[in-house]
N, C-alpha and C positions, 0 to 999 in steps of 0.2 A: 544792364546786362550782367547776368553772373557768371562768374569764373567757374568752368568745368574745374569739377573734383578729380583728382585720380585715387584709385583702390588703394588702399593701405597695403604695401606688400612684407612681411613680414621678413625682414634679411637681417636680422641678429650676425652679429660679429663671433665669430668662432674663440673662447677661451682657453684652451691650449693649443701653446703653442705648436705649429707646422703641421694642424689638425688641418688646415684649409691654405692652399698656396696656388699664390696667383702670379703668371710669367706673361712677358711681351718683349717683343726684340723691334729695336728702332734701327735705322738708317744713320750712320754720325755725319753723312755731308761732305768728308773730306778723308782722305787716309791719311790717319797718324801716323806718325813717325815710322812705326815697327810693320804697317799696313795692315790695319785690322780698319774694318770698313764700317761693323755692324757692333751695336750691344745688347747685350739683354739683361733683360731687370726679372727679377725673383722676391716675389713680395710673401712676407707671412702675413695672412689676415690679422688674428689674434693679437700682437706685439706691434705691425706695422714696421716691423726691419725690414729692410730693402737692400740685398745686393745686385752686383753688376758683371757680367762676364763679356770683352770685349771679341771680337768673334773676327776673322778673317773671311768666313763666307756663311750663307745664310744656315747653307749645310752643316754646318758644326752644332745649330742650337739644339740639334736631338739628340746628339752625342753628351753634349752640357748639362741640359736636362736629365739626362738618365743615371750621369757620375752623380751629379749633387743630390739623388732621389733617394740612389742606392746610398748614399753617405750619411745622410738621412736618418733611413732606415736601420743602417749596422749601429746608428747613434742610440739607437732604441725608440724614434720618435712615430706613431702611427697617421700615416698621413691619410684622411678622407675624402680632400678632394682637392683634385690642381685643376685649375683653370688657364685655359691659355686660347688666342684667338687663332690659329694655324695659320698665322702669319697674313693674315689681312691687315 
């Protein structure tokens, strides 16, 4: 029996950086100390840096989102494309 092929899909990694940025906010299980319940991750394609914003409710990660874009952007950087799953 042969192993179905899958299509070669062509997903090149983006080379400058915060050309392409990919977010997800996780669940942390327990409230810290300070009570932040939730965190999200901000990943640049290109470089692979990853930071982390610790969140008190799930409603703050579009507020988080929007500072770090605009911050971003005043930096001079042109971003193409953010990815993020709307919180599924």
């Amino acid at each position: 029996m042969q192993r179905m092929s899958y299509k070669n899909v062509d997903t090149a990694r983006s080379i400058r950086m915060h050309q392409k940025l990919m977010s997800d906010m996780c669940y942390v299980g327990a409230s810290t100390y300070d009570g932040y319940f939730h965190f999200q991750l901000e990943q640049d394609d290109a470089s692979r840096y990853v930071w982390g914003v610790l969140l008190k409710r799930k409603e703050e990660a579009c507020s988080v989102v929007t500072k770090d874009l605009e911050w971003l952007l005043t930096q001079g950087h042109q971003i193409e494309e953010f990815g993020f799953d709307q919180g599924r």
